[in-house]
C-alpha positions in Angstrom: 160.4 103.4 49.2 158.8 103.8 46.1 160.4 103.9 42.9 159.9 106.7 39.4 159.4 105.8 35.9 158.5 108.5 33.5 156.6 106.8 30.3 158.4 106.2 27.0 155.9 109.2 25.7 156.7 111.5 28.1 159.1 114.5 27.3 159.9 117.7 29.0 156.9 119.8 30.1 158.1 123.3 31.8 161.1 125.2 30.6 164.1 125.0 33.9 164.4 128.8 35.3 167.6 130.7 34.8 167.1 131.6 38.3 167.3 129.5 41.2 163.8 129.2 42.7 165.8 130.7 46.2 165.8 133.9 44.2 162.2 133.9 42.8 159.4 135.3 43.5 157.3 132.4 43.6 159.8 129.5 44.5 157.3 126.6 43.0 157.9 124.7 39.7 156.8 121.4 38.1 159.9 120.1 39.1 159.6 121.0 42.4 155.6 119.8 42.9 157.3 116.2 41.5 160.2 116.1 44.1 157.7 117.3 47.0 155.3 114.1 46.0 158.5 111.9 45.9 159.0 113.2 49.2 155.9 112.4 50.9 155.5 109.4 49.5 158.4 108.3 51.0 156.2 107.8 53.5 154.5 104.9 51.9 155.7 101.9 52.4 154.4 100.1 48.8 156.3 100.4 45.7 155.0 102.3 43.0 155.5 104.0 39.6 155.3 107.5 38.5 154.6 108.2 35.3 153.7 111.2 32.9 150.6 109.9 30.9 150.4 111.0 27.3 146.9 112.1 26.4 148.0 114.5 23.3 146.3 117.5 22.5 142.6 116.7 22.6 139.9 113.9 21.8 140.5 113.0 18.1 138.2 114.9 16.2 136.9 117.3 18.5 137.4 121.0 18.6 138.4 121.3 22.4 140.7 124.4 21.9 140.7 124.9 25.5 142.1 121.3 25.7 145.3 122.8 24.2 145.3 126.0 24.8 147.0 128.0 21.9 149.2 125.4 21.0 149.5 121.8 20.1 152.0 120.3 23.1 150.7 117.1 24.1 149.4 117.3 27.8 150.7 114.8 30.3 148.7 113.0 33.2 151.0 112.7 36.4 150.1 109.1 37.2 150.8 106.8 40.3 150.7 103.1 40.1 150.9 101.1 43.8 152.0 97.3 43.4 149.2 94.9 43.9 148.1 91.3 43.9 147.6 89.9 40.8 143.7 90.0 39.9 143.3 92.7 42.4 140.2 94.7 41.4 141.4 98.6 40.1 140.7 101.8 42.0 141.0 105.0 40.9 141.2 107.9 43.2 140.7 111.1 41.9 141.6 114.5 44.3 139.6 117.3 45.1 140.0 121.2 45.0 142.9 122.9 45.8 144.4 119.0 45.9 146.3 116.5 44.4 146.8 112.6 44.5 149.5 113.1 47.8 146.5 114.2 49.0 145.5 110.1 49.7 149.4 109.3 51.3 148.0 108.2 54.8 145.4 105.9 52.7 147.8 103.7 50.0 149.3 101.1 52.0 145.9 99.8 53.3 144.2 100.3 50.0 146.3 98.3 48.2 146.4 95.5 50.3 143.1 95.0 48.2 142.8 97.1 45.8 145.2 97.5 42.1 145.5 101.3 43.2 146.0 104.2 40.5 146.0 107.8 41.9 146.2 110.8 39.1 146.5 114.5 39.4 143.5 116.2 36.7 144.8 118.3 34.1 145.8 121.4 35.3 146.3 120.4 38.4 149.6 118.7 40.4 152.4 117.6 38.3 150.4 117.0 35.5 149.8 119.9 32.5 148.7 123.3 33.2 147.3 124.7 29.9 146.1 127.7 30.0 142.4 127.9 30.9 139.9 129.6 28.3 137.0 128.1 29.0 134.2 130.1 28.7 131.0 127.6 30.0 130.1 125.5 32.3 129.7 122.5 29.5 133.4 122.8 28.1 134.7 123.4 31.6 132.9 120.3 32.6 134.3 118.6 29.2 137.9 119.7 30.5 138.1 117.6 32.9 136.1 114.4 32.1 137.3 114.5 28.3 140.9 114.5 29.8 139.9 111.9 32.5 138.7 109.6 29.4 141.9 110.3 27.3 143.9 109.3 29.8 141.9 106.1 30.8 142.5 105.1 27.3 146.0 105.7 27.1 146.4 103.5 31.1 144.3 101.0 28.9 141.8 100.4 31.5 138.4 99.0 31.2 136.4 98.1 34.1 137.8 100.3 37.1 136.4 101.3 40.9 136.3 105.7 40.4 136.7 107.4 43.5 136.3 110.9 43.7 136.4 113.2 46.5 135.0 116.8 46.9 135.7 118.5 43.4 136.6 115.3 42.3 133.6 113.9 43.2 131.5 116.0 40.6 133.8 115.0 37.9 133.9 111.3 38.6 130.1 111.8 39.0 129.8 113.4 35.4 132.6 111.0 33.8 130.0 108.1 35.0 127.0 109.7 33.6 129.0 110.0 30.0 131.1 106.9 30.2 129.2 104.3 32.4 130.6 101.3 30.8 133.8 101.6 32.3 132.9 102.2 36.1 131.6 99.3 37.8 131.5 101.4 41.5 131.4 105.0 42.3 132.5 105.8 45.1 131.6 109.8 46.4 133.8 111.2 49.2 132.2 114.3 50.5 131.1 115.3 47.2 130.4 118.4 45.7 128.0 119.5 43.4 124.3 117.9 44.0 122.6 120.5 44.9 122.0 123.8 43.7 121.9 127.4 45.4 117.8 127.3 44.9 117.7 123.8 45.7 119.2 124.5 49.7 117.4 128.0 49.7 120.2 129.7 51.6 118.9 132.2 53.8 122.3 132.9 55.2 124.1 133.2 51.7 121.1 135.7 50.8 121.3 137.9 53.8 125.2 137.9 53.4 125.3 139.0 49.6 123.4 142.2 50.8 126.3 143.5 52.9 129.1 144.9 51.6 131.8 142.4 52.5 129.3 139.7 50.6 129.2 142.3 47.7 132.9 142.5 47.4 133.3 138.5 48.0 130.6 137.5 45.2 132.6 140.2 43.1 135.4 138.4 43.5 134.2 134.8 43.0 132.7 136.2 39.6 136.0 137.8 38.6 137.6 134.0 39.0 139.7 135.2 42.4 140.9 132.0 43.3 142.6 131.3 47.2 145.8 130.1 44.5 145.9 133.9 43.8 146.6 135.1 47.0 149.3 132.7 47.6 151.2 133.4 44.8 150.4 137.0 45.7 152.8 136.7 48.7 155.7 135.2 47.0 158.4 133.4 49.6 155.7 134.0 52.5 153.7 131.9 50.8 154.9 128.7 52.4 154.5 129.6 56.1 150.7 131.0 55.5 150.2 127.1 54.2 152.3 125.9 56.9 150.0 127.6 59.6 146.8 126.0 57.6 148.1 122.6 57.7 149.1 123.1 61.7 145.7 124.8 62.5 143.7 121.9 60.2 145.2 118.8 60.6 146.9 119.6 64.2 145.5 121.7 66.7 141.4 122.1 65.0 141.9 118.4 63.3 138.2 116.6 63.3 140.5 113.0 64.6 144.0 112.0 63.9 146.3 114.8 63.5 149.8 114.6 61.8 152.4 113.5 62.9 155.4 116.2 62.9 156.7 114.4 59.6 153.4 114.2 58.5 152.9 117.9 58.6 156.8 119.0 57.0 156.5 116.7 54.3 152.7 117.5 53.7 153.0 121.5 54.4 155.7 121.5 51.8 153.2 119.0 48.9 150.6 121.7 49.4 152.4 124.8 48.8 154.1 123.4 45.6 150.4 122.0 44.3 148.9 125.2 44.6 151.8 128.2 44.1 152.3 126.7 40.9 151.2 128.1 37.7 147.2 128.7 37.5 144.9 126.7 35.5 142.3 123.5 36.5 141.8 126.3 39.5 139.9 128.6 37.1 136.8 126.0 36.7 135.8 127.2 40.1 132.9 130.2 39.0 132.2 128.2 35.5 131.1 125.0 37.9 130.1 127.0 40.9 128.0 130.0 42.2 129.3 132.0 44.8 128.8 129.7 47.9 129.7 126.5 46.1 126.7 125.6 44.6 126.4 123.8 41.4 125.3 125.4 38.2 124.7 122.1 37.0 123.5 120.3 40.0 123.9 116.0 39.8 120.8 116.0 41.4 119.0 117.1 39.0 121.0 114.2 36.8 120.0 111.4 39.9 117.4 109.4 37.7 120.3 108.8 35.1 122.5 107.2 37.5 123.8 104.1 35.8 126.6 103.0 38.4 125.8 101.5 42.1 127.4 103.9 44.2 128.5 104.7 47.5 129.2 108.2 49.2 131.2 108.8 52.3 131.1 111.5 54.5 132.5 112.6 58.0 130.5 113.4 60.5 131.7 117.3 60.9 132.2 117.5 57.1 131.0 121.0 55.9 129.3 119.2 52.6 126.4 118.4 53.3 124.2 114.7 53.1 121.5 115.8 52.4 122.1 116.3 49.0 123.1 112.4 48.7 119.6 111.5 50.4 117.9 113.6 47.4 119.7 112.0 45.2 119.1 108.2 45.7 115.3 108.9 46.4 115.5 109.2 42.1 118.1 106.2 41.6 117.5 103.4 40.5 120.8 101.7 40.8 122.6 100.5 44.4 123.0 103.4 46.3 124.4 103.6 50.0 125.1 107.0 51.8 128.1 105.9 55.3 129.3 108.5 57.4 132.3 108.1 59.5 132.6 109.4 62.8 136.0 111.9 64.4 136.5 113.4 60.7 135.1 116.2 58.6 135.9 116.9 55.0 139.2 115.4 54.8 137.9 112.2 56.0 140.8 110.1 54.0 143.2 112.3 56.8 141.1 112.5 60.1 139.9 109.0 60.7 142.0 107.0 57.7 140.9 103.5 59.4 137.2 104.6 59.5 137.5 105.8 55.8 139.1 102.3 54.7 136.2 100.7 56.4 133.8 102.4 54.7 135.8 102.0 51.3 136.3 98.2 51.6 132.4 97.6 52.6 131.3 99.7 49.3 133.3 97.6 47.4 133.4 94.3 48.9 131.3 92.4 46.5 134.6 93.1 44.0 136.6 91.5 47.2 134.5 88.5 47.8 131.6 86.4 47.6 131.0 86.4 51.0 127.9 89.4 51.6 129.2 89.5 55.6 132.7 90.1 54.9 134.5 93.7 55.6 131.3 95.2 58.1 132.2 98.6 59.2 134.1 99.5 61.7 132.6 100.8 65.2 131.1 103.8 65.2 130.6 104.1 61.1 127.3 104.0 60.0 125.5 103.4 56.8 121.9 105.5 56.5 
């Protein structure tokens, strides 16, 4: 089992309750998000490191107040490092919405069997900081999360570095390339969001929808920042057995491939709540970066002739984002660009079919492997397009 180190910079982030979470309202903490990764990665079979990254208040010179909210604590990183091979080429995985870097548990072991792994939670997010959010754009919300992503890449000291990204996290890994390629040598896009735009997929359904009055109320609420964290919190100690019944009904009985097993689900069920019942923050970027129905208000597409970074986006075959998007896009780069789907998994890809999603990982980057252009094809049944 893994190991925790906190780094020398590190120092206490959340004030301990007075009451004992049994007796509060929500029963979620920083402390308690920490323990439940601990726990889940005891699944894991690598050793790693935990550690709270230091990335102060805010880009030296800059005037991100909503970097530091109203005051001047320095913001921690919550940082996993996997033991590797020496020389092993650097990935870093970055999670999704509503997600955190337990997110990737069923995926470690195999990954760093090649790979100098690094999994981090974004700012406001997991067990890392959760400033307030008073962003009031779609620019500095974007600038949240990439400026903190860069901070903390200078304070891990890394230079040339694999950025994975999946969903949400795909976006940012996307924009953090576009302002910083000198330090990503691969992207790699896991059912990313945020290529195309609500005109760009001219969504009859989405249009027809907004006029009733149950779309009225929903795009009210998407405007007003009504995040799903909200309603969870909303049902205090209930809370946990709504997520419980999501993780059974997702990754058991409706799961696109491999389903969890009944450790799986306990240790995961119990990750999930803690992530997202905790106190609100990188959650409020979702109507600065999105319109109602998920669509980009600053679409990469549009950004595709830019592209600097060979790249590689993954997709399962039931996942709800669509491909399109990523076929649009490459017609306009002018860098390496493969698009591989992966078959018995949807969204979650890194969960449904985790050997099919290491395939695809290990052929996108296997020119950082070896020098052989045969080695690591893709397993049956994933395909590249």
């Amino acid at each position: 089992m893994a190991g925790e180190m906190d780094s020398p910079a590190a120092t206490p982030r959340t004030k301990k309750s007075l009451w004992p979470s049994v007796l509060r309202w929500i029963p979620s903490s920083t402390d308690h998000i920490i323990a439940a990764e601990k726990r889940l990665l005891s699944i894991v079979k690598t050793s790693y490191t935990q550690e709270n990254v230091n990335i102060g208040t805010g880009p030296p010179g800059s005037k991100i107040r909503w970097f530091r909210s109203s005051s001047n604590e320095p913001r921690f990183i919550n940082t996993i490092t996997f033991d590797s091979k020496e020389d092993s080429p650097t990935l870093v995985m970055v999670h999704g919405y509503a997600a955190a870097q337990g997110f990737f548990f069923r995926n470690f072991d195999a990954l760093t069997k090649h790979f100098r792994v690094i999994a981090m939670d974004q700012l406001g997010w997991g067990g890392s900081s959760r400033p307030d959010f008073t962003c009031k754009s779609t620019q500095e919300t974007e600038d949240w999360f990439i400026d903190s992503l860069e901070e903390w890449r200078k304070a891990k000291k890394l230079d040339k570095f694999i950025l994975l990204g999946h969903s949400f996290g795909g976006y940012v890994v996307s924009k953090y390339a576009l302002k910083h390629p000198e330090h990503v040598q691969h992207l790699v896009l896991v059912g990313p969001a945020g290529f195309t735009s609500e005109v760009d997929h001219k969504s009859e359904w989405l249009t027809k929808f907004r006029a009733t009055w149950k779309g009225a109320v929903m795009s009210h609420l998407w405007e007003s920042n009504f995040t799903p964290m909200k309603v969870l919190r909303g049902l205090g100690p209930w809370g946990p057995d709504l997520v419980r019944r999501y993780t059974s009904a997702r990754f058991g009985d409706y799961a696109s491939g491999d389903v969890l097993t009944d450790k799986e689900s306990i240790l995961f069920t119990d990750y999930i709540y803690h992530t997202l019942a905790a106190k609100g923050s990188g959650e409020l970027c979702l109507k600065y970066i999105f319109s109602f129905g998920a669509y980009a208000r600053s679409p990469l597409l549009e950004r595709a002739a830019e592209w600097k970074v060979p790249t590689t986006f993954i997709y399962g075959f039931e996942d709800w984002m669509n491909y399109q998007g990523a076929i649009d896009a490459r017609k306009n780069m002018s860098v390496p660009c493969d698009i591989i789907r992966v078959p018995k998994a949807g969204h979650f890809v890194f969960l449904d079919n985790a050997n099919g999603f290491h395939s695809a990982v290990l052929h996108a980057c296997r020119r950082f492997l070896t020098s052989d252009p045969n080695a690591y094809p893709l397993a049956e049944g994933v395909i590249s397009i």
